[in-house]
N, C-alpha and C positions, 0 to 999 in steps of 0.2 A: 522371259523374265529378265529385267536390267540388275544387273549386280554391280554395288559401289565398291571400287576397290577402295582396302580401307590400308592408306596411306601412312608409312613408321613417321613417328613425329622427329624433327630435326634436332642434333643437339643443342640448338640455341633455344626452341622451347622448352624443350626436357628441363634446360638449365634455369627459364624464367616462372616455372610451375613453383618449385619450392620457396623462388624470392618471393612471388605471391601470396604463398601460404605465410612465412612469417609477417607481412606485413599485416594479414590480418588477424596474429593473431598480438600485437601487439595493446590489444584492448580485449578483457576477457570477458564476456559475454555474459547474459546475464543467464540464469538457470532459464531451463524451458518453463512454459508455464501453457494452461489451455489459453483458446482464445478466450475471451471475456466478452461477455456477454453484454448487450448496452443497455444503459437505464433509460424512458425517456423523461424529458424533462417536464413535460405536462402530467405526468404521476405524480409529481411532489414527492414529498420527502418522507411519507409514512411505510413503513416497511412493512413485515422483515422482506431482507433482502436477502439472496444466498451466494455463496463465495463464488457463482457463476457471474454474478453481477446481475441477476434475474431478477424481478420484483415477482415474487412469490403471489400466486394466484392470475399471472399472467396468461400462464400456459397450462395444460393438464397436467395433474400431477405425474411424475414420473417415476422411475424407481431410485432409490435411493444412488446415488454415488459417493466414489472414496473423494474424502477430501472437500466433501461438499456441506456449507454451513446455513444458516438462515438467522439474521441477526435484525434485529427493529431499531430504522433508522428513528429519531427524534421527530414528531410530525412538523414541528417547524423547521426543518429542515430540507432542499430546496434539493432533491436526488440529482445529478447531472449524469451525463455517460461516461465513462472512462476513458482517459485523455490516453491510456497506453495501454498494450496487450498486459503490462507487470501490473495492472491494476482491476481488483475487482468491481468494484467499487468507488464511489464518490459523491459527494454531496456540499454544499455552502450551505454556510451558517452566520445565518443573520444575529446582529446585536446592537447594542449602543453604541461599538465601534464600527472600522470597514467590517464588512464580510468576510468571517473566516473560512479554513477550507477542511474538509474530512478525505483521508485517503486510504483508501484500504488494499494491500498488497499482497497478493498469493506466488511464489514462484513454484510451486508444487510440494508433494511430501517431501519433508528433511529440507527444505530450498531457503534460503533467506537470510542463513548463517545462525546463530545462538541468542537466547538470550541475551545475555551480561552485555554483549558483542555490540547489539542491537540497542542496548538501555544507553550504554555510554555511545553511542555514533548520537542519539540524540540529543544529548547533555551535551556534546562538543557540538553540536547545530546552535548552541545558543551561548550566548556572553551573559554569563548570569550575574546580578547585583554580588556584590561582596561581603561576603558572611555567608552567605545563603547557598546550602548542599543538599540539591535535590536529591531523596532516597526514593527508589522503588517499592512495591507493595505488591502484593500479592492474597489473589483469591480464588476459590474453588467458582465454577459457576456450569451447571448442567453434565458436569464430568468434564469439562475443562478447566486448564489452569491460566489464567492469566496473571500475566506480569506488567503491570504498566508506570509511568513514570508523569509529574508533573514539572517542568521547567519554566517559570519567568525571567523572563531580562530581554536582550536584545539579540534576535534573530539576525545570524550572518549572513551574508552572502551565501548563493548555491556557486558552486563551480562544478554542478552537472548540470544545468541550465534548465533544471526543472524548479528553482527556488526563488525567492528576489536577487534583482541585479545588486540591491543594497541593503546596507546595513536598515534593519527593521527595528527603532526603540518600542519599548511598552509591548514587546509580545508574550506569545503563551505559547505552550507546546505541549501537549500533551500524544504521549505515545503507551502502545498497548503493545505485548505478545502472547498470544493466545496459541498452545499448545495442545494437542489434543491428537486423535488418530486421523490421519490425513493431511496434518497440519506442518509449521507454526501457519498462523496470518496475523501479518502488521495492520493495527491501526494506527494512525496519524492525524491529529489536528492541531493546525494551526492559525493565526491570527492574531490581530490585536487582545491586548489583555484583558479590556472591559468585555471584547466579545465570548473569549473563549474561556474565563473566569465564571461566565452566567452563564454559561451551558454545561460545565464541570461536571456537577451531576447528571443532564444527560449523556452525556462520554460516557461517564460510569455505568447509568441504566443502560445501555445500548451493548456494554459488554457484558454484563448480565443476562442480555435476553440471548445471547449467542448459546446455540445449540445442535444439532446434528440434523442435516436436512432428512 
């Protein structure tokens, strides 16, 4: 049998282990989160979908999991696969205007940060008209709580390079936090105002049908 001798590492490694370590930790990572499951896009947009990112009735049913929701996208609604592991979810949304976007985010239980935390990161994503002070709302829905928020004006820049490169007039945003055991999960949509103003109430209905897989 060959045995490797396992060789002390030098002081000049020893010393370059921990410079490595802080360089990476000078970006903090995002929560763990499952993989995410893909949507395809010849399914269309009719849901429910479940916070695996599954389109329900795909697969045999399974046993239930923590954490796991089943929510009815809008049928005109165009399902896509999930551009990132931090997303369950996603969909475009056709209107009068461009194509807006739906994005729904799970980091795991307790993952995502708060409420309040979350209402206001989306109200600073937009340059809102003057006068005008978006308030949150809140609603029971299936033994969930959701909080969600309505913003118009103009959509800023991203500087996490997941957003436009530019300033976006006439948009809409509307964001959701849905609370519950296994939870929170973000919903997100964005877009032009004529588009995301006429789908309003599906946003709404869609949080509504959210329920426990």
């Amino acid at each position: 049998m060959i045995r490797k001798a396992l060789l002390p590492l030098s002081p000049i490694l020893l010393l370059l282990l921990p410079l490595a370590a802080c360089k990476q930790g000078d970006e903090t990572p995002p929560p763990p989160t499952p993989e995410a499951g893909s949507v395809s896009q010849d399914a269309g947009g009719v849901g429910p979908i479940s916070s695996r990112g599954e389109k329900v009735g795909d697969s045999p049913a399974q046993p239930p999991q923590d954490g796991a929701i089943d929510f009815a996208v809008p049928a005109n609604w165009q399902s896509e696969p999930p551009a990132s592991s931090m997303r369950i979810a996603q969909a475009a949304i056709p209107g009068p205007g461009e194509p807006g976007s739906l994005v729904v985010f799970y980091f795991g239980a307790g993952g995502g940060g708060g409420v309040e935390a979350n209402i206001q990161r989306w109200i600073d994503q937009m340059e809102v008209p003057a006068g005008t002070s978006p308030a949150p709302e809140t609603f029971e829905a299936n033994g969930y709580r959701v909080t969600w928020i309505d913003v118009p004006g103009t959509l800023k820049p991203s500087t996490m390079g997941t957003g436009p490169a530019t300033e976006q007039p006439n948009s809409r945003l509307l964001g959701a936090v849905v609370e519950g055991a296994g939870g929170p999960w973000f919903f997100k949509a964005t877009g032009p105002d004529s588009t995301i103003s006429a789908e309003r109430d599906n946003f709404l209905a869609m949080l509504k049908s959210v329920r426990a897989k």
